[in-house]
N, C-alpha and C positions, 0 to 999 in steps of 0.2 A: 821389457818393451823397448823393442830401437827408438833413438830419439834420433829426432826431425833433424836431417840435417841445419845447418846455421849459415847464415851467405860466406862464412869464412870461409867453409867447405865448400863453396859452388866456383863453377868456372863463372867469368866474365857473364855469358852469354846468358846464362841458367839464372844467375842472379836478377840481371833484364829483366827478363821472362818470369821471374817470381816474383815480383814488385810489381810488373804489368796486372798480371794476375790477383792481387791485393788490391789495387787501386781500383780496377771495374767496377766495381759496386758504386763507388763515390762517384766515379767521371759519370753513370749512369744515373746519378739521381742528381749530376748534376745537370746534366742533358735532359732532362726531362726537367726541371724548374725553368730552362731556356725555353722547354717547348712548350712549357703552359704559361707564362707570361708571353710568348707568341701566340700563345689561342687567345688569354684574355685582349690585348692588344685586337685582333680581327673581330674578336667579338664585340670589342666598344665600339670600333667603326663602324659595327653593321647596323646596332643599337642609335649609333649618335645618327646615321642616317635615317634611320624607319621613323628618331621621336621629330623629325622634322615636319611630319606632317599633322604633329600633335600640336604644335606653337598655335597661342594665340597672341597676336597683336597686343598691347598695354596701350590704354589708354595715358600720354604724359602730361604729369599736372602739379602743382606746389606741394604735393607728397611723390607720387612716383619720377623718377628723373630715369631717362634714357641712358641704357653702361656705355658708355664710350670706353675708347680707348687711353683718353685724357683722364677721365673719372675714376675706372678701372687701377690705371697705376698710382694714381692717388690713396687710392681707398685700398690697394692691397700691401702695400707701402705702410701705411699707419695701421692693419691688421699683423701684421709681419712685428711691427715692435706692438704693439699689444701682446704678440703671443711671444717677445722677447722679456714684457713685464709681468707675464702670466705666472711665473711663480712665485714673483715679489708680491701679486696681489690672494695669490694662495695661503700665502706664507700671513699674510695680514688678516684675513679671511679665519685662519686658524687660528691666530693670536688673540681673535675678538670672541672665537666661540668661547675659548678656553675661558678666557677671563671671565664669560656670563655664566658659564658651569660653577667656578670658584665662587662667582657672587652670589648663584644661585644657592651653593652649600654654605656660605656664611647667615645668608637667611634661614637657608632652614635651624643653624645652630643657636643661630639668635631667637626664634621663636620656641616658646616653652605655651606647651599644651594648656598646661592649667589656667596658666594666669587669661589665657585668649576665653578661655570656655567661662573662666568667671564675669570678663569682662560681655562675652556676647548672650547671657543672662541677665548680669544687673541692666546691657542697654536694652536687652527687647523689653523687661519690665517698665524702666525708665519710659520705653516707647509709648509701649500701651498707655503708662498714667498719663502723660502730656495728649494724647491722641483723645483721651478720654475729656482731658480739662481744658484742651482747644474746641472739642466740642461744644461744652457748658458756655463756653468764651463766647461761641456763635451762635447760641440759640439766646445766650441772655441780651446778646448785642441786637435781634434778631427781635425780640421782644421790645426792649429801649424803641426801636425804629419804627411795629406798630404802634405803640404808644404813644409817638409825637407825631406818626400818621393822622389818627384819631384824635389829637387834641387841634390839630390844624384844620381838620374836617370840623371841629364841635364849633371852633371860636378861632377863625381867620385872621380875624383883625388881631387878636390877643397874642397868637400865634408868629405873624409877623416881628413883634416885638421881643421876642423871645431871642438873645442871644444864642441858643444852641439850635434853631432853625435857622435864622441868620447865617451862621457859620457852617451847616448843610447846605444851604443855598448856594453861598458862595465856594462852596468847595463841589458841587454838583454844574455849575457853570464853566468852573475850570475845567473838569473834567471834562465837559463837552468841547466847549474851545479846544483844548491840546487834542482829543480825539479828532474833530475838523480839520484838521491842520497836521493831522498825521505824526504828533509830536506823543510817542508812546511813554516816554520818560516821565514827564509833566503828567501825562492822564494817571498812570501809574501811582505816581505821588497824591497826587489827591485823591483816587484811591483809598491810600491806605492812611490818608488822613480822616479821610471820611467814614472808613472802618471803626479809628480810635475813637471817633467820636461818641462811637457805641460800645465802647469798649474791647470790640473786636479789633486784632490783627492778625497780617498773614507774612508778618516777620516774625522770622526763626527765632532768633534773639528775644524778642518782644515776645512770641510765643513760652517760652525758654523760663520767662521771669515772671510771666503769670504761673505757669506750672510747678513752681521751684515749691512756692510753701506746702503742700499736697505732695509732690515726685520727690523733692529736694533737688539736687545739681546734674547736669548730665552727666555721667560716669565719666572718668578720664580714662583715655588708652593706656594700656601698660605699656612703659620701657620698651620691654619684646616685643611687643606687637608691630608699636611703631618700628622701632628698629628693622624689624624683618620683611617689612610691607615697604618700607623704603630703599632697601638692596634686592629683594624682587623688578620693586621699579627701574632701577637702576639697571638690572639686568636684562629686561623688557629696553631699556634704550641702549645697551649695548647689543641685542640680538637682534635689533634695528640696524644699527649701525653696521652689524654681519652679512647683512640679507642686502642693504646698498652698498657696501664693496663686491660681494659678489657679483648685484644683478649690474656691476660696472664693467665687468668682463665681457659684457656682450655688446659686441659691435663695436666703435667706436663714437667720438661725438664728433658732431657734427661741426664744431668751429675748426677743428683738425684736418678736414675733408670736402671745407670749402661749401659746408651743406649747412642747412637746419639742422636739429637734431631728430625730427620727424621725417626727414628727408635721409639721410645715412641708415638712420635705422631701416626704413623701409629696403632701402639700399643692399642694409647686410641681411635683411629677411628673404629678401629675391637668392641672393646669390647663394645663400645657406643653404635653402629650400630645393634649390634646385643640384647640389652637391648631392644633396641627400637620396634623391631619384626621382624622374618625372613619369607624374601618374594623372592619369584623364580623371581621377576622380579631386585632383588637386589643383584648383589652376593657379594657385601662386605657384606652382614646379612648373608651368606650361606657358606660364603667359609671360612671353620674348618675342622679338621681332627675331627674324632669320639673323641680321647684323650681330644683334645681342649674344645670341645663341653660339654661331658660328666665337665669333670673341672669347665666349666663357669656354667652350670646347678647345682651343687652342691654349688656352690660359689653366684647365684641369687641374694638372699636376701640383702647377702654383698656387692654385687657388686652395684648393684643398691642403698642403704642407702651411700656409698661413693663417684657414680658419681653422684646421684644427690638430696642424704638426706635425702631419703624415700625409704621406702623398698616396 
């Protein structure tokens, strides 16, 4: 098979002519990327005209603030280095999930099956008997109470003299006073003094130590458990800690921008929304004054390479 000649073989002129001929293709697709960023170009003008008669009016008020031109270079100014810090806050963003992964698999290696399973059997038993003997606690307490009902009712006078009505009395008085007076603490307290009087209460502890000779002690948590339940938590507050460096990405504050921070935000909600396309069924993308409107349209390119890096 003859081989192609090589440009060493060609006259001057030939050579031209065959390099011309190799290039077409390129200069052709590159003439055509000219002529379709010249159609997107007329197309956004004819668009940026038509959505002019979509605008509605804003109402301006201590959340909505009117885009000026003064506002505008402020606030795209301090969006411009936010998205100069936007990897640094990536980059922190990742360094916190990683870390609640890691804690999260130190928990799971710290928790041991068995010892959890024995422990959430001895406490539901546990549960049951104290639930059973705080019962007994309230119906005997419950008893005590008609009974010195009925002796006040049999013999009044006798009854008065009775140190342990006396000291119902006086602890059913307080309880009133602090209730009048909206003092919940004090009502509370004499309460559960007035409970003990019958023997009832409705503290844990105090519950805890009637229950003990019957249930014996409350189970103690194992080692592992606790261990593992407290790098979960730990991990629960670092994947907090993830979730507000992220959601700090968005927008800027407001002490930066010369704004609130319900004022900025709102600010970068408007001008996002409307980046993103204006639709009659959206009217945060529609609602601009002409001034506004016309401003962000001249501002486009910019506006858009500093919310989101690309023009």
């Amino acid at each position: 098979m003859r081989a192609f000649p090589t440009h060493r073989r060609l006259t001057p002129y030939a050579f031209a002519l065959f390099v011309a001929l190799l290039a077409q293709p390129a200069q052709a697709q590159f003439g055509g990327l000219i002529k379709r960023a010249t159609e997107r170009r007329v197309e956004q003008k004819v668009d940026d005209q038509a959505n002019v008669a979509m605008l509605i009016p804003p109402t301006f008020d201590g959340t909505t603030l009117e885009i000026t031109t003064a506002r505008l270079d402020v606030y795209q100014a301090a969006m411009e280095k936010r998205r100069a810090q936007a990897g640094q806050n990536r980059a922190a963003v990742e360094a916190l999930q990683r870390r609640a992964i890691a804690t999260r698999d130190s928990a799971h290696a710290a928790d041991k099956p068995g010892e959890r399973d024995t422990y959430e059997r001895s406490t539901g038993r546990y549960s049951d008997c104290r639930n059973t003997v705080r019962s007994e606690m309230e119906k005997a307490a419950e008893e005590k109470s008609k009974a010195m009902m009925m002796q006040m009712q049999a013999n009044p006078m006798a009854a008065q003299n009775d140190p342990k009505v006396k000291e119902m009395m006086a602890l059913m008085q307080e309880m009133a006073a602090a209730q009048q007076r909206g003092d919940t603490a004090t009502a509370q307290r004499a309460i559960a003094r007035l409970q003990s009087t019958f023997g009832a209460t409705s503290d844990s502890a105090g519950i805890d130590k009637g229950a003990a000779p019957k249930c014996g002690a409350r189970p103690s948590k194992p080692v592992s458990m606790a261990r593992s339940e407290a790098l979960n938590a730990r991990a629960d507050s670092i994947d907090s800690a993830s979730r507000a460096q992220s959601a700090g990405g968005n927008g800027v504050k407001g002490v930066d921008v010369g704004m609130t921070d319900v004022q900025a935000r709102m600010f970068w909600e408007r001008i996002q929304s409307w980046l993103s396309g204006m639709r009659k069924d959206a009217p945060i993308t529609v609602t601009f004054t002409r001034p506004e409107y016309d401003l962000l349209v001249s501002r486009r390119a910019a506006l858009r390479k500093a919310f989101s890096g690309s023009e």
